[in-house]
N, CA, C and O atoms as a CHARMM CRD file, in Angstrom:
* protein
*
  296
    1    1 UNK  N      0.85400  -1.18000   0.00000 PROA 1      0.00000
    2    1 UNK  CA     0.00000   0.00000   0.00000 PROA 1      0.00000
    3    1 UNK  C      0.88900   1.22900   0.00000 PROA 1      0.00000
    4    1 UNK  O      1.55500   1.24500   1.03500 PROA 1      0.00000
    5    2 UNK  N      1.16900   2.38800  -0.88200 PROA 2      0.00000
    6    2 UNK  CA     1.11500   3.46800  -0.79500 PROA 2      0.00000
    7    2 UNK  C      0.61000   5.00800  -0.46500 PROA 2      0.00000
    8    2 UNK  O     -0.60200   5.22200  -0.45100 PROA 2      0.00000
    9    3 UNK  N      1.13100   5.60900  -0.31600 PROA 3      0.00000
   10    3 UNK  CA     0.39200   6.80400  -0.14400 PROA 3      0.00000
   11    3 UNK  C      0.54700   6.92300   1.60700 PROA 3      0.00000
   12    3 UNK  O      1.05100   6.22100   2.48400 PROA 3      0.00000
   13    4 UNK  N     -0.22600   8.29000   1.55000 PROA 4      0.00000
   14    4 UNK  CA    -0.21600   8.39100   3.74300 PROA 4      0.00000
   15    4 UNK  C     -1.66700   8.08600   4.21000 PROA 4      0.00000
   16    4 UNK  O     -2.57100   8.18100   3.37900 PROA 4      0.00000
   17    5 UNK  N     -1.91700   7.75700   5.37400 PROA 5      0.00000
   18    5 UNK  CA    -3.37800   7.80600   5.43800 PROA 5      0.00000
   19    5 UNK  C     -4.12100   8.68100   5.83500 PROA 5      0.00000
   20    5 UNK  O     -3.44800   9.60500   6.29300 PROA 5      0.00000
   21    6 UNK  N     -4.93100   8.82200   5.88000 PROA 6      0.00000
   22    6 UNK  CA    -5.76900  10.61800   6.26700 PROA 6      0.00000
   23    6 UNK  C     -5.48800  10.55300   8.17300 PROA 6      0.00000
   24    6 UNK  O     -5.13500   9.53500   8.76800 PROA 6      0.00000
   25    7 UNK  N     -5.67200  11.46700   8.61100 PROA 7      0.00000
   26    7 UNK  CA    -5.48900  11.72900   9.55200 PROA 7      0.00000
   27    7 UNK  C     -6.60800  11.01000  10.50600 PROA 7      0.00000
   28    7 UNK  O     -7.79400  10.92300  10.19100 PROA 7      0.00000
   29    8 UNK  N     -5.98500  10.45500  11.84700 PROA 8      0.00000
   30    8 UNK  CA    -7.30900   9.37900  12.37900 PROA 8      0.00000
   31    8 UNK  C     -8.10500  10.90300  13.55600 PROA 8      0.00000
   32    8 UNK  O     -7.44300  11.74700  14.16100 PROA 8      0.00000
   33    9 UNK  N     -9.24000  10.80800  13.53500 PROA 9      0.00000
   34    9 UNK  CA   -10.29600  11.31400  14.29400 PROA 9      0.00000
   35    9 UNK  C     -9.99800  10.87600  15.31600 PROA 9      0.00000
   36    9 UNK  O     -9.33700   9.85700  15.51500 PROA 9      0.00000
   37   10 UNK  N    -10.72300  12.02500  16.54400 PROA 10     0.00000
   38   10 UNK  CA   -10.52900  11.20300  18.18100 PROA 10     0.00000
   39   10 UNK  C    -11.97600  10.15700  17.96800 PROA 10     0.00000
   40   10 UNK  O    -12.88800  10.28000  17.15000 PROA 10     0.00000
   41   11 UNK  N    -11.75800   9.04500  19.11100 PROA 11     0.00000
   42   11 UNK  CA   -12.42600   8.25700  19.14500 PROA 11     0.00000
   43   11 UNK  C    -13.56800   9.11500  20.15800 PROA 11     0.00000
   44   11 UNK  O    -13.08100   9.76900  21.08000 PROA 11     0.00000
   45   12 UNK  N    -14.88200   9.11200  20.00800 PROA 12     0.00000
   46   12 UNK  CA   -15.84000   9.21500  21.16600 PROA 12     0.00000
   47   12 UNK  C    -16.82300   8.98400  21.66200 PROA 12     0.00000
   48   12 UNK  O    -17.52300   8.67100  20.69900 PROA 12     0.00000
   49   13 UNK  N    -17.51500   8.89400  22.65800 PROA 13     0.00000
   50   13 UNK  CA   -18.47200   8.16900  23.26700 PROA 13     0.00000
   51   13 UNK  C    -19.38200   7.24700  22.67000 PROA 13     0.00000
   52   13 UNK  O    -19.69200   6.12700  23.07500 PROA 13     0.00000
   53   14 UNK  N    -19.88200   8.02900  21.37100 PROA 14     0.00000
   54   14 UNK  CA   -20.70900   7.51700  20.27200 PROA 14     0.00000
   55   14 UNK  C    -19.62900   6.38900  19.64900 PROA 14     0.00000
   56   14 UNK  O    -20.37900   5.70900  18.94900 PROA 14     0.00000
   57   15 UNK  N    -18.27300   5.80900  19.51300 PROA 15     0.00000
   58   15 UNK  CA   -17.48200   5.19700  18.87800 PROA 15     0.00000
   59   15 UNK  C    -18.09500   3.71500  19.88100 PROA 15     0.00000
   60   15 UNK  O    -17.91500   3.63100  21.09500 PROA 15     0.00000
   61   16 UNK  N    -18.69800   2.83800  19.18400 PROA 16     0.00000
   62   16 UNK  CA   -18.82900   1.21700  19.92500 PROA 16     0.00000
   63   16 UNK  C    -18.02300   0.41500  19.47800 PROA 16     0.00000
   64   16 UNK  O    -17.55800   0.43000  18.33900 PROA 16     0.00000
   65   17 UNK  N    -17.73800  -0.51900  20.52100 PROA 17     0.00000
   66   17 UNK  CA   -16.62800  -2.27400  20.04300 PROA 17     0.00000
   67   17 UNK  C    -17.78000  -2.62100  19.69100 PROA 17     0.00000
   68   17 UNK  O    -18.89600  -2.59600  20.21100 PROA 17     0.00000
   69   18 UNK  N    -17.21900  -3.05400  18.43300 PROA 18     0.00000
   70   18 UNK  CA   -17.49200  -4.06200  17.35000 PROA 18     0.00000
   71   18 UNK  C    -17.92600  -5.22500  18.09500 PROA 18     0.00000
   72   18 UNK  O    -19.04200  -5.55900  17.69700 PROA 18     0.00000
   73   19 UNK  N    -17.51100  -5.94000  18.97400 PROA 19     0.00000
   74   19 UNK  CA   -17.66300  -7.12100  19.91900 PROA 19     0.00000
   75   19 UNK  C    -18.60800  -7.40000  21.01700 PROA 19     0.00000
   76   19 UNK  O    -19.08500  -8.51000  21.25200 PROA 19     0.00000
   77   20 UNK  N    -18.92400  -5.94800  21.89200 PROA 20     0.00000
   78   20 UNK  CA   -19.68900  -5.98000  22.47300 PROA 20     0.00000
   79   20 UNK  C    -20.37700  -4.70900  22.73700 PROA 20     0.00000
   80   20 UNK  O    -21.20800  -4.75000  23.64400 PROA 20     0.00000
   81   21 UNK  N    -20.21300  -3.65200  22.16800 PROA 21     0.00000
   82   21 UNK  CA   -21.14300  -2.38600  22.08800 PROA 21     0.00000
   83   21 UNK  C    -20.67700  -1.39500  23.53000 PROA 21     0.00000
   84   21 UNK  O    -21.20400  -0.31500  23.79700 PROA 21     0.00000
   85   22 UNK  N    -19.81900  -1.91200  24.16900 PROA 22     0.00000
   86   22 UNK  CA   -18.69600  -0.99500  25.61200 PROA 22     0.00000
   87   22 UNK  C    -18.32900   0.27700  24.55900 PROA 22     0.00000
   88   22 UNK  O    -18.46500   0.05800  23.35500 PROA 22     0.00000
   89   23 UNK  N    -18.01800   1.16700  24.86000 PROA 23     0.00000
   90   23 UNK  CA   -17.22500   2.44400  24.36000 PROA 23     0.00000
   91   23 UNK  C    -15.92500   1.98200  23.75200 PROA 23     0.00000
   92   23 UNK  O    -15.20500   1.22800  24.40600 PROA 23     0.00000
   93   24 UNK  N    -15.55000   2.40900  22.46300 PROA 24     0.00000
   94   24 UNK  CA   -14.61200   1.69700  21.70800 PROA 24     0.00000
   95   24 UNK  C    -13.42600   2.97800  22.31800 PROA 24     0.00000
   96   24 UNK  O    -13.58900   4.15300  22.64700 PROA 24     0.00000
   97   25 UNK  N    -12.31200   2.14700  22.26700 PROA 25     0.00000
   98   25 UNK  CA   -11.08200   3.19300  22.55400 PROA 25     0.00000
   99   25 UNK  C     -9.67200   2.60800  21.84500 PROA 25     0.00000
  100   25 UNK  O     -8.52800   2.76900  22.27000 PROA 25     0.00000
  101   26 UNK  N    -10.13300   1.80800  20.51800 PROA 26     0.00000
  102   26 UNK  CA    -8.97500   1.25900  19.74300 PROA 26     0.00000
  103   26 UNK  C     -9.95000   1.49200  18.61100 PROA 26     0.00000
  104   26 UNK  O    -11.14300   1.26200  18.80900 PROA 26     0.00000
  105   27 UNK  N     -9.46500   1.99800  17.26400 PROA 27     0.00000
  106   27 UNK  CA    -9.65000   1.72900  15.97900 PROA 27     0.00000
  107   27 UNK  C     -8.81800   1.28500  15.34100 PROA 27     0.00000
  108   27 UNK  O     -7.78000   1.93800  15.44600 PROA 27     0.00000
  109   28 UNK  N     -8.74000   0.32000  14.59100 PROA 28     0.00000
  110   28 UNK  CA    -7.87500  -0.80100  13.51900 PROA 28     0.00000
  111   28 UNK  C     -8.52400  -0.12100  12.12600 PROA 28     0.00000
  112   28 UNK  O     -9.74500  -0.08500  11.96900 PROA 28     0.00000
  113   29 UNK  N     -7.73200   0.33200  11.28500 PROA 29     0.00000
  114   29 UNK  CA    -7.96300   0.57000   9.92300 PROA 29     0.00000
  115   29 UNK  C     -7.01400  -0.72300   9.36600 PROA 29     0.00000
  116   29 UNK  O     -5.92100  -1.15100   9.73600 PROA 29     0.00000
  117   30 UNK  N     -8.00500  -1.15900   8.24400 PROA 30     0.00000
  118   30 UNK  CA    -7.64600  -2.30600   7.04400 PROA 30     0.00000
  119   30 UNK  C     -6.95100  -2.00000   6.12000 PROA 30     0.00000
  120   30 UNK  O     -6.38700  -0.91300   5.98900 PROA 30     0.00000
  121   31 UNK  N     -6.91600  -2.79600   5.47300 PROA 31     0.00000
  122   31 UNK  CA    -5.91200  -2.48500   4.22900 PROA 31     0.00000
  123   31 UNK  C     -7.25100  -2.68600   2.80900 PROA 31     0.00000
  124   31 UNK  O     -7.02400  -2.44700   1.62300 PROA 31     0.00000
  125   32 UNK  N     -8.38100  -3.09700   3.29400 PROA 32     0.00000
  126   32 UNK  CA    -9.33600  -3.34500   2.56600 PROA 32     0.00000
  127   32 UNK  C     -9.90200  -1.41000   2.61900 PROA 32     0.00000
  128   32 UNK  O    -10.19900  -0.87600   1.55000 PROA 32     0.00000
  129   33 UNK  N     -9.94300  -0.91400   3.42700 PROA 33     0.00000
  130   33 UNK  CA   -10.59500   0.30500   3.81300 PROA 33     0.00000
  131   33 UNK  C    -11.00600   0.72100   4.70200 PROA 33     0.00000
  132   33 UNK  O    -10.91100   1.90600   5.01900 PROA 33     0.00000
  133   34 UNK  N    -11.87700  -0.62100   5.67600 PROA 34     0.00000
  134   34 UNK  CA   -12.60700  -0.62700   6.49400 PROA 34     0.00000
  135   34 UNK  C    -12.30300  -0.58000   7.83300 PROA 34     0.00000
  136   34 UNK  O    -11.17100  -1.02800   8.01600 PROA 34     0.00000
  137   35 UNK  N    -12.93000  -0.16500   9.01000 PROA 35     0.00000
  138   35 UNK  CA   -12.08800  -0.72600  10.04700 PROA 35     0.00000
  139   35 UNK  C    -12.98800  -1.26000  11.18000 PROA 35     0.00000
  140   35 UNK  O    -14.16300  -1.61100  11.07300 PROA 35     0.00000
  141   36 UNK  N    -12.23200  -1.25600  12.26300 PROA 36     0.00000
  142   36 UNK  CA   -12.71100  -2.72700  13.39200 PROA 36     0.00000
  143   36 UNK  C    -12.85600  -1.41800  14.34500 PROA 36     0.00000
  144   36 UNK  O    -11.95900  -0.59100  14.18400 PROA 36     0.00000
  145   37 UNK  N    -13.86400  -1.09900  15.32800 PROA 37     0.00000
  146   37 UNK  CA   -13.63700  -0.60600  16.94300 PROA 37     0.00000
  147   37 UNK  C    -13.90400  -1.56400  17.71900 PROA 37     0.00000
  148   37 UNK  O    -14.71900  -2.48200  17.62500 PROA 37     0.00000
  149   38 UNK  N    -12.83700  -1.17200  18.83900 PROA 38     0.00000
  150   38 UNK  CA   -12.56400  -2.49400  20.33800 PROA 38     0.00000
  151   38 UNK  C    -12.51200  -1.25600  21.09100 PROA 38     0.00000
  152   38 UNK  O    -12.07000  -0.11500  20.95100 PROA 38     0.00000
  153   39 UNK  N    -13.19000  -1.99700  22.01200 PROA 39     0.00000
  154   39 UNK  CA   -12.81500  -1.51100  23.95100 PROA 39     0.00000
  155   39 UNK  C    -11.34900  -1.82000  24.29000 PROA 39     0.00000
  156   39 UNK  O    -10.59600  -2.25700  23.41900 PROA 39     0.00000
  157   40 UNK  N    -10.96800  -1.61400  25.45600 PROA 40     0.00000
  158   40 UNK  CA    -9.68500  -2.11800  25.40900 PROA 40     0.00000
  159   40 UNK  C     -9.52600  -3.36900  26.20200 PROA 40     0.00000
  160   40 UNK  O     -8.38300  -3.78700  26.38600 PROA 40     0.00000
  161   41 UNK  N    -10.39000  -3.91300  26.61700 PROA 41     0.00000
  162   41 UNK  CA   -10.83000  -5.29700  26.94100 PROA 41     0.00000
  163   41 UNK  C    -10.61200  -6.68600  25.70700 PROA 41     0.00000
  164   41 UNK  O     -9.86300  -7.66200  25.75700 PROA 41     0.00000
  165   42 UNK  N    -11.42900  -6.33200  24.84600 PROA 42     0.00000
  166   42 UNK  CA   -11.63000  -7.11100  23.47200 PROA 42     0.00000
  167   42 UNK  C     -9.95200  -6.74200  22.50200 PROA 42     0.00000
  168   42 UNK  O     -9.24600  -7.55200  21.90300 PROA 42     0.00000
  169   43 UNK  N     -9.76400  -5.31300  22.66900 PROA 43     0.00000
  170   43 UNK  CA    -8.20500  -5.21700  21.98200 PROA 43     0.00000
  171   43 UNK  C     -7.48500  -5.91800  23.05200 PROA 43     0.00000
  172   43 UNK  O     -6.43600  -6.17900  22.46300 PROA 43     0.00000
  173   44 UNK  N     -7.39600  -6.24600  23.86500 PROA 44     0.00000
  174   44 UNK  CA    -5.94700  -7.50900  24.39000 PROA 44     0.00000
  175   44 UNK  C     -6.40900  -8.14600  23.84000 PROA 44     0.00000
  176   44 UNK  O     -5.83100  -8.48000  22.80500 PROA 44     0.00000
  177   45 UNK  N     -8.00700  -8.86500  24.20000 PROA 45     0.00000
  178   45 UNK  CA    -8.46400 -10.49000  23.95000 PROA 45     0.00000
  179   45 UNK  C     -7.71300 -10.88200  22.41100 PROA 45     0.00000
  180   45 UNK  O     -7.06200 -11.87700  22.09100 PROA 45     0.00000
  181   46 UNK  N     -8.11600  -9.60600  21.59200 PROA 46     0.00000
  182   46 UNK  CA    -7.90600 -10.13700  20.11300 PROA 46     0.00000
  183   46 UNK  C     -6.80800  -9.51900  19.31200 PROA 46     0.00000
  184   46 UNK  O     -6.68300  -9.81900  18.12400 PROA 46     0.00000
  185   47 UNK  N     -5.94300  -8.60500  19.94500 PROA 47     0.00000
  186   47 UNK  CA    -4.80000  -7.88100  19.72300 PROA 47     0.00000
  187   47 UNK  C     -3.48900  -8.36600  18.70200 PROA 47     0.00000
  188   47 UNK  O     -2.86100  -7.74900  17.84300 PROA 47     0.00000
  189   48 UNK  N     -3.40800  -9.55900  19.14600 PROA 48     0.00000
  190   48 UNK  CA    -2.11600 -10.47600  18.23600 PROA 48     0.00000
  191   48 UNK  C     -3.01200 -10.31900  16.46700 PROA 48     0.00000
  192   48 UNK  O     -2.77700  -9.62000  15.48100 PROA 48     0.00000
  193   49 UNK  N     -4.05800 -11.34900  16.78100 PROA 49     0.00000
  194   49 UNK  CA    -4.88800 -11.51200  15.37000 PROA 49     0.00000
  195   49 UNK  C     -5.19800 -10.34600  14.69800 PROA 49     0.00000
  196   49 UNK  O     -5.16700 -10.27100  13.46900 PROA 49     0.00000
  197   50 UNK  N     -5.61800  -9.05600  15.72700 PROA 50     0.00000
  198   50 UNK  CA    -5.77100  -7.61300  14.71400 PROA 50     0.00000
  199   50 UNK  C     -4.47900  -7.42300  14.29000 PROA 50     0.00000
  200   50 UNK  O     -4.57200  -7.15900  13.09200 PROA 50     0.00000
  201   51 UNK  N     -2.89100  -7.41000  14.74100 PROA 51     0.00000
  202   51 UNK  CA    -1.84800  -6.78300  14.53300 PROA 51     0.00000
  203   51 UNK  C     -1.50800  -6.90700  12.77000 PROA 51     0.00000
  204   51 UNK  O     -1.34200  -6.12200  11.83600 PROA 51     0.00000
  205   52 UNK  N     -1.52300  -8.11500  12.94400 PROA 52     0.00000
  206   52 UNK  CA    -1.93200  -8.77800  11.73600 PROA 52     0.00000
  207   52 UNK  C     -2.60200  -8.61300  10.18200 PROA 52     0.00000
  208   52 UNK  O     -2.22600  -8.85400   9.03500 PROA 52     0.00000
  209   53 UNK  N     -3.73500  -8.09700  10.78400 PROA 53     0.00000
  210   53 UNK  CA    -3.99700  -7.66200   9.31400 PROA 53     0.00000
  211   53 UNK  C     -4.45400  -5.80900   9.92200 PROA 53     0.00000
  212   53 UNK  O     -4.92600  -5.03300   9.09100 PROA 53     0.00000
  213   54 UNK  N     -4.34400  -5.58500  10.63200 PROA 54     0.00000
  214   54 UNK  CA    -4.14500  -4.15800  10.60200 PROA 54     0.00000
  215   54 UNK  C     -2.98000  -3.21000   9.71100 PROA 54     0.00000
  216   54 UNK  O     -1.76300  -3.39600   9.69200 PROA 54     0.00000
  217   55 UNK  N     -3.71200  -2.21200   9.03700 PROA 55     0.00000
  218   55 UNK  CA    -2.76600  -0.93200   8.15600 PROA 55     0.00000
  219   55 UNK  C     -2.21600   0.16700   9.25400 PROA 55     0.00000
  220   55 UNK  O     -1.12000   0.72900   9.23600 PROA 55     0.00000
  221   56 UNK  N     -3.41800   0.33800  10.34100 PROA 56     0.00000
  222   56 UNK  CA    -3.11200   1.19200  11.35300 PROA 56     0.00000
  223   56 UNK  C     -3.89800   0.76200  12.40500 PROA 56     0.00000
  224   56 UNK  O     -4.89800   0.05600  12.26600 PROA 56     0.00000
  225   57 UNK  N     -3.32400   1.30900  13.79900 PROA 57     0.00000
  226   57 UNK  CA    -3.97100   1.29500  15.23200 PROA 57     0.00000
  227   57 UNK  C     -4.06200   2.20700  16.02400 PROA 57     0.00000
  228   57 UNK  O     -3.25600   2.41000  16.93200 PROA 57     0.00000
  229   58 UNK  N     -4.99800   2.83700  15.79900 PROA 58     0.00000
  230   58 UNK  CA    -5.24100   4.44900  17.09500 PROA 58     0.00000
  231   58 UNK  C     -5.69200   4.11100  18.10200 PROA 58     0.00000
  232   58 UNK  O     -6.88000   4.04200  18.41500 PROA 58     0.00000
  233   59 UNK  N     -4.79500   3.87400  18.69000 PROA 59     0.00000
  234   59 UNK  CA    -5.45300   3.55100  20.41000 PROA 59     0.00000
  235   59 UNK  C     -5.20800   4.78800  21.54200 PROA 59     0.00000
  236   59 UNK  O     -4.19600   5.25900  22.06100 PROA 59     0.00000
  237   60 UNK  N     -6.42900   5.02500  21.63800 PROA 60     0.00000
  238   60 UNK  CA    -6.47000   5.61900  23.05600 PROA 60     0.00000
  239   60 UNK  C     -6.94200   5.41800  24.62000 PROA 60     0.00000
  240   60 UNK  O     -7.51400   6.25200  25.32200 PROA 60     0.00000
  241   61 UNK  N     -6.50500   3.94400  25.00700 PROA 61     0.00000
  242   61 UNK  CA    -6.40100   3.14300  25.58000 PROA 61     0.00000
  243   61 UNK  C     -5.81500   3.98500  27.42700 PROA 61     0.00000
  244   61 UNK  O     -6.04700   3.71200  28.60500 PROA 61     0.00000
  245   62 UNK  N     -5.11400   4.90500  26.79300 PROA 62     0.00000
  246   62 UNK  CA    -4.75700   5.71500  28.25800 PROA 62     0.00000
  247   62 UNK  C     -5.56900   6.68900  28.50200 PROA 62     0.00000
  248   62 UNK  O     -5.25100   7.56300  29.30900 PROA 62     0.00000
  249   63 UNK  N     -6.65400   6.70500  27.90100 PROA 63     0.00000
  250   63 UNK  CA    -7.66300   7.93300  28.64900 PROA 63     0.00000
  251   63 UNK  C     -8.29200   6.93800  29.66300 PROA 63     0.00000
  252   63 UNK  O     -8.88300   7.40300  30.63800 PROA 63     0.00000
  253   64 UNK  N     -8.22500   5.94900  29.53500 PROA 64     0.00000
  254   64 UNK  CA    -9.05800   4.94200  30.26500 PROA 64     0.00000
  255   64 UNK  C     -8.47800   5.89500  32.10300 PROA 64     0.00000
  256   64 UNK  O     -9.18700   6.35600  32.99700 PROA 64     0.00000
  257   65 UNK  N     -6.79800   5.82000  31.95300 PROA 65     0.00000
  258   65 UNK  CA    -6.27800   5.69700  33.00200 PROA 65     0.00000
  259   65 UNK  C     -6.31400   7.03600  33.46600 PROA 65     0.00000
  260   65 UNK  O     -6.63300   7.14200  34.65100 PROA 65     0.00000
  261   66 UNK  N     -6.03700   8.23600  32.76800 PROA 66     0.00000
  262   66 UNK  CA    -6.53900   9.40300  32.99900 PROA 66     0.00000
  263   66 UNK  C     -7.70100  10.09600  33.18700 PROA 66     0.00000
  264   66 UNK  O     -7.68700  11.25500  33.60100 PROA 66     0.00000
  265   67 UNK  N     -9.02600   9.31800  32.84400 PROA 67     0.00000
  266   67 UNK  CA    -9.92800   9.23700  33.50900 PROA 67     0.00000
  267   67 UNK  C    -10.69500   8.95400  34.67000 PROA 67     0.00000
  268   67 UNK  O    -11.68500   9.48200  35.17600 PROA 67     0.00000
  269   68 UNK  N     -9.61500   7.48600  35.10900 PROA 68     0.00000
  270   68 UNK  CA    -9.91600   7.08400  36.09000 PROA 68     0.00000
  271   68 UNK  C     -9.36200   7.99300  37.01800 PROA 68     0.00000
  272   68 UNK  O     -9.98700   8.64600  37.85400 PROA 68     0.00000
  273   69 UNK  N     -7.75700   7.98600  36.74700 PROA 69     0.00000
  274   69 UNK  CA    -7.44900   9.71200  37.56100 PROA 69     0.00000
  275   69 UNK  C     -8.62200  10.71100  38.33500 PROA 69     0.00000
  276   69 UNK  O     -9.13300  10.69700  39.45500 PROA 69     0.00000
  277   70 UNK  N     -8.71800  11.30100  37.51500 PROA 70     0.00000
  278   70 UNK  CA    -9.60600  12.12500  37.17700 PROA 70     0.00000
  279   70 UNK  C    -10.95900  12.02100  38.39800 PROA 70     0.00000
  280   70 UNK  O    -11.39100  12.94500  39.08800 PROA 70     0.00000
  281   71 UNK  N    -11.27900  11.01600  38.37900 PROA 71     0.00000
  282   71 UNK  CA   -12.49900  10.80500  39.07300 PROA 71     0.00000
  283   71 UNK  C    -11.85200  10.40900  40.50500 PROA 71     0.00000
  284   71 UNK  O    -12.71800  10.30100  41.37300 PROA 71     0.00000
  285   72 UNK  N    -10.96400  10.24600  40.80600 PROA 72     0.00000
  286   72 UNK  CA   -10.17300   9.75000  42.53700 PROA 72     0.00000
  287   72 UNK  C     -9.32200  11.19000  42.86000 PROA 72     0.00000
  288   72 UNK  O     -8.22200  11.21100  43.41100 PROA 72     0.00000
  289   73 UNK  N     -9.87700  12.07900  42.51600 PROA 73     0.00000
  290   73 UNK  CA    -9.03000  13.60700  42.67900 PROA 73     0.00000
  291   73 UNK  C    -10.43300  14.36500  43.62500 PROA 73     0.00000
  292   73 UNK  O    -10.34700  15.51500  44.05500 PROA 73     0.00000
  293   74 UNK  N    -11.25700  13.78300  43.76100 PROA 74     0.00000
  294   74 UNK  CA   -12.99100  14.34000  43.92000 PROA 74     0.00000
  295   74 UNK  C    -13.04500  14.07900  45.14100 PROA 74     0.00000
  296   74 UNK  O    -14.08100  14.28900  45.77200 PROA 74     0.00000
């Protein structure tokens, strides 16, 4: 594949895993076009097998932790 890819969007609330409909906080873009959203639950479970045929991976997987932050500061 050539070329760059367009710039990835933040993921948000409205973004669902593909797997179980939790708040997605990984997007996998294909090499077909298309792409996969995971929680970051389902991205470990299935992480090796996405690496794989993934073109790209935007994970924002650490808001999880800065969120949780966030809420133990209160």
């Amino acid at each position: 594949m050539t070329g760059t890819l367009a710039p990835t969007r933040p993921l948000t609330a409205a973004d669902r895993c593909d797997r179980c409909g939790a708040q997605a906080y990984v997007r996998v873009a294909l090499s077909s076009g298309g792409e996969l959203l995971f929680c970051a639950h389902h991205m470990r479970q299935h992480g090796d097998s996405v690496r794989k045929i993934a073109v790209e991976i935007h994970d924002e997987t650490d808001r999880l932790h800065a969120e949780k932050a966030d809420t133990s500061e209160r």
